[in-house]
C-alpha positions as CSV (number, residue, x, y, z in Angstrom):
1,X,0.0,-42.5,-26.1
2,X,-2.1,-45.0,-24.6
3,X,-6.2,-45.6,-24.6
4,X,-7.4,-44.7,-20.8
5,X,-10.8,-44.8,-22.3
6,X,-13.3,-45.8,-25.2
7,X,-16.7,-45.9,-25.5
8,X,-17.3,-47.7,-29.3
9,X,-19.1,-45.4,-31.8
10,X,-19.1,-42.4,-28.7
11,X,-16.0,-41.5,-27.5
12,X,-12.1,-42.3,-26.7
13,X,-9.6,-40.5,-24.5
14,X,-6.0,-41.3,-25.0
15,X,-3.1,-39.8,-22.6
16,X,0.5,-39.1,-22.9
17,X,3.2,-38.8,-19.6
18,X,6.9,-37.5,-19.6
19,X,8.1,-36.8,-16.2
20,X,6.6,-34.4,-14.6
21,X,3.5,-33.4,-17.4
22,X,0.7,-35.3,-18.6
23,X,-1.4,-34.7,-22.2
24,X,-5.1,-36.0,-22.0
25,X,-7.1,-35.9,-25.1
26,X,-10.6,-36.4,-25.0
27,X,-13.0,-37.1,-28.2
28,X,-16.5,-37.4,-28.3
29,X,-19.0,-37.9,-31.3
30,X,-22.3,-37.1,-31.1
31,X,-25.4,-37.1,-33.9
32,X,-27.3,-34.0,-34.5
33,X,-29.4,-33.7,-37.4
34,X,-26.8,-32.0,-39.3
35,X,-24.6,-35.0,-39.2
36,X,-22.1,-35.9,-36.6
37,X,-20.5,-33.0,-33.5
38,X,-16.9,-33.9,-32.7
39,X,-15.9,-32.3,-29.3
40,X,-12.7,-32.4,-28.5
41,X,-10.7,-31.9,-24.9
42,X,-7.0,-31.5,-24.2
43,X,-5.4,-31.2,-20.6
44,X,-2.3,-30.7,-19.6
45,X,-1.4,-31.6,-15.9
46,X,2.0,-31.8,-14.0
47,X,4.6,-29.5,-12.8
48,X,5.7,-28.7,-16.3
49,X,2.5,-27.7,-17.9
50,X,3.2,-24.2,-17.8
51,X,6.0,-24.7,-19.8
52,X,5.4,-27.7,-22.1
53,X,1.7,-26.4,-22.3
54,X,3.2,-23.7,-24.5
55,X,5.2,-25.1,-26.5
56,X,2.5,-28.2,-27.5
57,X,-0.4,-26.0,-27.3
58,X,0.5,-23.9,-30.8
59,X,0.8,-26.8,-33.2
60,X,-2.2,-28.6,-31.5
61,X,-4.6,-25.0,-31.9
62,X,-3.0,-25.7,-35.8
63,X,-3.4,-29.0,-36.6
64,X,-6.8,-29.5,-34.8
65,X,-9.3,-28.3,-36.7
66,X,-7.6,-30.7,-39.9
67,X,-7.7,-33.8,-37.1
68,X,-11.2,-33.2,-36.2
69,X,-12.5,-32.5,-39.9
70,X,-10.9,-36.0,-40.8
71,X,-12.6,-37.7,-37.7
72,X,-16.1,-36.4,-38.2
73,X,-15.6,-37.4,-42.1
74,X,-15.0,-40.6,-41.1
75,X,-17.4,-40.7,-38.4
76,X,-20.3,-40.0,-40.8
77,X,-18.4,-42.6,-43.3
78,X,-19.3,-45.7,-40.6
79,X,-15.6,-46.0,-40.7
80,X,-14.5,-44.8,-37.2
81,X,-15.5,-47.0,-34.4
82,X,-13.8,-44.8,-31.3
């Protein structure tokens, strides 16, 4: 994965490329009175999305709301600078 984006304390949007599909995942944290809103993006582009979008997409719908739970936590720590 590489960093195609980061906005310190904001956001970050990494990407990931195989031939022929591309993952782009987007973060953003934003402050509400409640504490700290993590929105979270993912794309997938190329002519094997349809396929590949599939087979990534289940374990990302499971292991996503544990990722973004850890990066709010942090967030609201003062220990994530994205």
């Amino acid at each position: 994965m590489n960093f195609i984006s980061v906005v310190p304390n904001k956001s970050f949007t990494v990407e990931s490329r195989i031939p022929l599909f591309r993952m782009v995942f987007e973060h953003e944290l934003n402050a509400t009175a409640a504490g700290t809103e993590v929105v979270h993006r993912v794309t997938f582009s190329g002519g094997l999305s349809f396929l590949l979008g599939r087979i990534v997409g289940n374990p990302l719908r499971t292991g996503l709301p544990i990722t973004l739970a850890s990066l709010k936590r942090l967030a609201e720590n003062g220990r994530v600078a994205a």
